[in-house]
C-alpha positions in Angstrom: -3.6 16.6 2.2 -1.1 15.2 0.1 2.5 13.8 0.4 5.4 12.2 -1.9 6.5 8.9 -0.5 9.0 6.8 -1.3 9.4 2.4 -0.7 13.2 2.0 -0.8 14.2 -1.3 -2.4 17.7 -2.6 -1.2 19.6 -5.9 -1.5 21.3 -6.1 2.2 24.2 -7.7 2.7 26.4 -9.3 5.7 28.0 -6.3 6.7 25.5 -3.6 8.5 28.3 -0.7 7.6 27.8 -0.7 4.0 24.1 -1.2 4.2 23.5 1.4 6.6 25.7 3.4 3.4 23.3 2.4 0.8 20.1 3.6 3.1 22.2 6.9 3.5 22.7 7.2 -0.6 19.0 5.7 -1.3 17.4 8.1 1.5 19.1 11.2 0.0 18.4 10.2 -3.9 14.6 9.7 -3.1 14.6 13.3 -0.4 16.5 15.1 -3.8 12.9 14.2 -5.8 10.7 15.5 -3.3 10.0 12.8 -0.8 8.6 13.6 2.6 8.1 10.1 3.6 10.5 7.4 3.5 10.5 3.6 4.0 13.1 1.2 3.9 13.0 -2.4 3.9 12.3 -5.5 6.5 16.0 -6.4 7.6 17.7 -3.1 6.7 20.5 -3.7 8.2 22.1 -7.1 7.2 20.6 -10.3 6.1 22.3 -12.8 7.8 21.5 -16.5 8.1 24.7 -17.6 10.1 22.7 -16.9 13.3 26.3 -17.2 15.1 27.2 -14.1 13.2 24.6 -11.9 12.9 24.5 -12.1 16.6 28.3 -11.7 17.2 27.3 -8.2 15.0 24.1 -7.5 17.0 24.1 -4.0 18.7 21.1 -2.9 20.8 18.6 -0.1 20.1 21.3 3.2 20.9 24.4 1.3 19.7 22.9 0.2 16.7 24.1 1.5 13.6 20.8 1.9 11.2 19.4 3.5 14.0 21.9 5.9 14.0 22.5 6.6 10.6 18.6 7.0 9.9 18.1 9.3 13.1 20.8 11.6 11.8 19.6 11.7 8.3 16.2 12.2 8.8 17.1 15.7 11.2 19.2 16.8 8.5 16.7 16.3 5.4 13.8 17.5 7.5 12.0 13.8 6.2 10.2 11.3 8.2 12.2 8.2 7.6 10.8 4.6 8.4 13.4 1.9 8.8 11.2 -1.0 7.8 13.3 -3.1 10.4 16.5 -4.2 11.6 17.9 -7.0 14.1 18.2 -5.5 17.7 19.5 -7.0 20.7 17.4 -7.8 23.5 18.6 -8.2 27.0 17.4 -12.1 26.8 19.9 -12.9 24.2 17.4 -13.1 21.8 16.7 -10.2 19.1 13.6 -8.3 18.1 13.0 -7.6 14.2 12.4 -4.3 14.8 10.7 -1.0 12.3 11.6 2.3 13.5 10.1 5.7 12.2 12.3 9.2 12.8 10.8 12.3 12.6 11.7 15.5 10.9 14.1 16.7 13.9 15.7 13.6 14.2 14.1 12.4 17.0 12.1 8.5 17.3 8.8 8.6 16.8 8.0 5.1 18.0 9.2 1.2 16.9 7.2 -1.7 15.9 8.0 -5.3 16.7 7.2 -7.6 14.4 4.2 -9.7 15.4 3.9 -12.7 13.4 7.2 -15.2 12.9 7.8 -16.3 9.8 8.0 -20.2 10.7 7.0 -21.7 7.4 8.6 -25.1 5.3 7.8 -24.4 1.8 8.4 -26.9 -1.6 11.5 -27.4 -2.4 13.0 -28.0 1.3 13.2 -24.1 1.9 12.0 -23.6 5.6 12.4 -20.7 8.1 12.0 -20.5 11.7 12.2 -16.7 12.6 10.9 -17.7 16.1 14.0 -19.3 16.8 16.0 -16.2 17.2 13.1 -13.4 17.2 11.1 -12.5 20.3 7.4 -11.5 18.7 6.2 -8.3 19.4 2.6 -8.0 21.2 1.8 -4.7 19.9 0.3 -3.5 17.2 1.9 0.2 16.2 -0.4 3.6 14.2 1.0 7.3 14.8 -0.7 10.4 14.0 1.5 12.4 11.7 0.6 15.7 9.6 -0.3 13.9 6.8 -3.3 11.3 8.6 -2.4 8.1 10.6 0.3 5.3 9.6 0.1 2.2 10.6 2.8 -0.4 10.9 3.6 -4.1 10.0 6.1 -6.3 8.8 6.3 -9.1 6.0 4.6 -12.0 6.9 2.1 -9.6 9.0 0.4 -8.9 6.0 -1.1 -12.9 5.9 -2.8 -11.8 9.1 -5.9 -9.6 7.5 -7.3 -8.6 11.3 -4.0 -6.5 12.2 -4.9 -4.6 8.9 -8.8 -4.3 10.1 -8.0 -3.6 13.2 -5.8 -0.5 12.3 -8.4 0.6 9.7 -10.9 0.8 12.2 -8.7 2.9 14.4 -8.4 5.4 11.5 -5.2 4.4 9.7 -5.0 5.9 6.1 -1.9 4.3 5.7 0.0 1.4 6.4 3.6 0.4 5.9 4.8 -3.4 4.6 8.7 -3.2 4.6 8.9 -6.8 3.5 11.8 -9.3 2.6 9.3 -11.6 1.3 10.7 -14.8 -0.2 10.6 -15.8 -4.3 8.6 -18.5 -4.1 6.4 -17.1 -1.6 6.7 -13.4 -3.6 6.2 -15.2 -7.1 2.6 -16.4 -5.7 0.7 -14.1 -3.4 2.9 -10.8 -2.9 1.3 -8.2 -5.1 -2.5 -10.3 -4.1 -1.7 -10.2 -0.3 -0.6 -6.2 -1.1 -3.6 -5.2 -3.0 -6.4 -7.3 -0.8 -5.2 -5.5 2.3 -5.8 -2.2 0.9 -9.2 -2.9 -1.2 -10.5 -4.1 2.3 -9.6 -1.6 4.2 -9.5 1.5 1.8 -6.0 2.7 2.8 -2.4 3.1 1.1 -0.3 0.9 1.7 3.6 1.1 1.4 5.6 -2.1 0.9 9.4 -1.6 0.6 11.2 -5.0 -0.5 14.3 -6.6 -0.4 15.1 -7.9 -3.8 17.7 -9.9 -5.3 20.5 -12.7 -4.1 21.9 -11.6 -1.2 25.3 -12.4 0.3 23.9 -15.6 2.7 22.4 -16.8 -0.2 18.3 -16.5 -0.3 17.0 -14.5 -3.0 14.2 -12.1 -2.7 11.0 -11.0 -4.3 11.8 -7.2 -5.0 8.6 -5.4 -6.2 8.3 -2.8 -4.2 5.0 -1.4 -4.0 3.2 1.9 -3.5 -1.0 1.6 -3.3 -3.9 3.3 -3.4 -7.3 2.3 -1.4 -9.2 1.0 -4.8 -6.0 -1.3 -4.9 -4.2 0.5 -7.6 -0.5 0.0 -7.8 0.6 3.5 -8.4 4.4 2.8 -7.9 6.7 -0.5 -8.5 10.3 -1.8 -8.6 11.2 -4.9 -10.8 12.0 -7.8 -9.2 15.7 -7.8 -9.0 17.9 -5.0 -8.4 17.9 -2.0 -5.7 16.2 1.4 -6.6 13.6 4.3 -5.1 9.8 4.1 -6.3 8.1 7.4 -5.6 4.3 8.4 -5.8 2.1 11.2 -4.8 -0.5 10.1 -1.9 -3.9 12.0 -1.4 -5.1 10.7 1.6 -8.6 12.4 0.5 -8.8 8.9 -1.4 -9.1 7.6 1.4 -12.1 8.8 2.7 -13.6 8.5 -0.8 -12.9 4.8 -1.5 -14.6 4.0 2.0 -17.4 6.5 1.4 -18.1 4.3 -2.0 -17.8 0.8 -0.2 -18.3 1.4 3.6 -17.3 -1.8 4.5 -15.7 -0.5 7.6 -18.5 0.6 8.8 -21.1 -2.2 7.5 -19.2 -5.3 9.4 -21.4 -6.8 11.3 -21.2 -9.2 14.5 -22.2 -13.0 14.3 -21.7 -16.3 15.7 -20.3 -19.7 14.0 -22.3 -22.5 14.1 -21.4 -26.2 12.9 -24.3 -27.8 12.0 -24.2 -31.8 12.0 -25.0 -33.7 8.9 -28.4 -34.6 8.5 -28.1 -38.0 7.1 -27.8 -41.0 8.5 -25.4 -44.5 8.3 -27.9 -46.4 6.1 -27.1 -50.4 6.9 -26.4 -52.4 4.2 
């Protein structure tokens, strides 16, 4: 089975109008050259540090705007379209960073909380609390689609190798990174993180990135990514700017890569042990 797939690599804004627009124009470039499945970035909808605002903006899951633009779309292209995420108000006041994958007809397949909060203080006095205004999710998220089974994180999910092995071992040929991964972070370990989550788990894995500086003021990684289980980057987006990567996925590989390096299959249980040190406080 093979599909064309598409990481969709955006530079969101304050205002969730005009960036649910460029999804829209984006979506329908990358459907035009043959893309059957779609992903979008981490924050979709705005990025928006003035917490005061991007709340006074917030809409919840069937008033939100994303949503709606990308349920619509994806019925009338025939596409499965994967929002990477987007803020959504939760009854608690707080908001969940929240994937969402349509289906052909229209229709929501399922949603993805993010799991891990990106609460981090990095050189240069950048620091992030995401957990401030983000309920974590407790779930991890793989669907069964015609193609084989997709598998869903966010971002800073991909630090967290056991989500990855955990949906491998579950049978997930691919998984999805929308990402709005810092510079400095990006600059360091994004294509590593990228390419050691698929080589260990022999499965594509599609990571659509923010990229650029943005309207609050951050600047993003970009590099959008499309890769194969032997950890070959088949598809990628410069670091600055917004544009479509496209590549042709055989999930076939799949079951070749992990039929040459069954690692899957050869992990075996053990225990940890700390052993004291044998030597001794010699008096002087």
């Amino acid at each position: 089975m093979t599909l064309k797939a598409a990481a969709i690599q955006m530079c969101s804004g304050v205002d969730p109008a005009r960036n649910a627009e460029t999804m829209v124009r984006f979506v329908r470039e990358a459907a035009a050259q043959g893309a059957t499945y779609l992903q979008t970035p981490e924050m979709t909808g705005a990025l928006q540090r003035d917490r005061a605002a991007m709340k006074a903006a917030l809409r919840d899951e069937s008033n939100d705007l994303i949503v709606a633009a990308a349920s619509k779309l994806a019925g009338e292209l025939g596409i499965y379209l994967h929002v990477g995420s987007t803020a959504i108000g939760l009854a608690d006041g707080k908001m969940a960073n929240r994937g969402f994958l349509f289906g052909p007809d229209g229709q929501k397949i399922t949603h993805y909380d993010k799991i891990h909060m990106f609460d981090v203080d990095l050189d240069n006095g950048e620091s992030w609390r995401e957990s401030s205004a983000y309920t974590p999710g407790g779930t991890a998220r793989l669907v069964s689609l015609p193609f084989g089974k997709l598998g869903c994180a966010i971002c800073y999910d991909v630090r967290f190798p056991e989500l990855f092995r955990a949906q491998a071992a579950a049978g997930v040929q691919i998984m999805s990174v929308p990402a709005a991964f810092t510079r400095q972070t990006g600059e360091a370990h994004w294509e590593i993180l990228l390419r050691a989550r698929a080589i260990e788990n022999g499965m594509f894995v599609i990571a659509a990135a923010q990229a650029g500086v943005h309207e609050d003021g951050r600047e993003t990684f970009g590099h959008s990514m499309i890769i194969d289980p032997w950890g070959r980057i088949l598809a990628s987006a410069g670091g600055t700017g917004e544009g479509i990567v496209v590549a042709d996925i055989d999930i076939g590989a799949v079951a070749a890569a992990r039929a040459k390096i069954p690692n899957l299959k050869n992990g075996r249980a053990f225990t940890l042990e700390e052993v004291p040190s044998a030597s001794k406080d010699v008096a002087a």
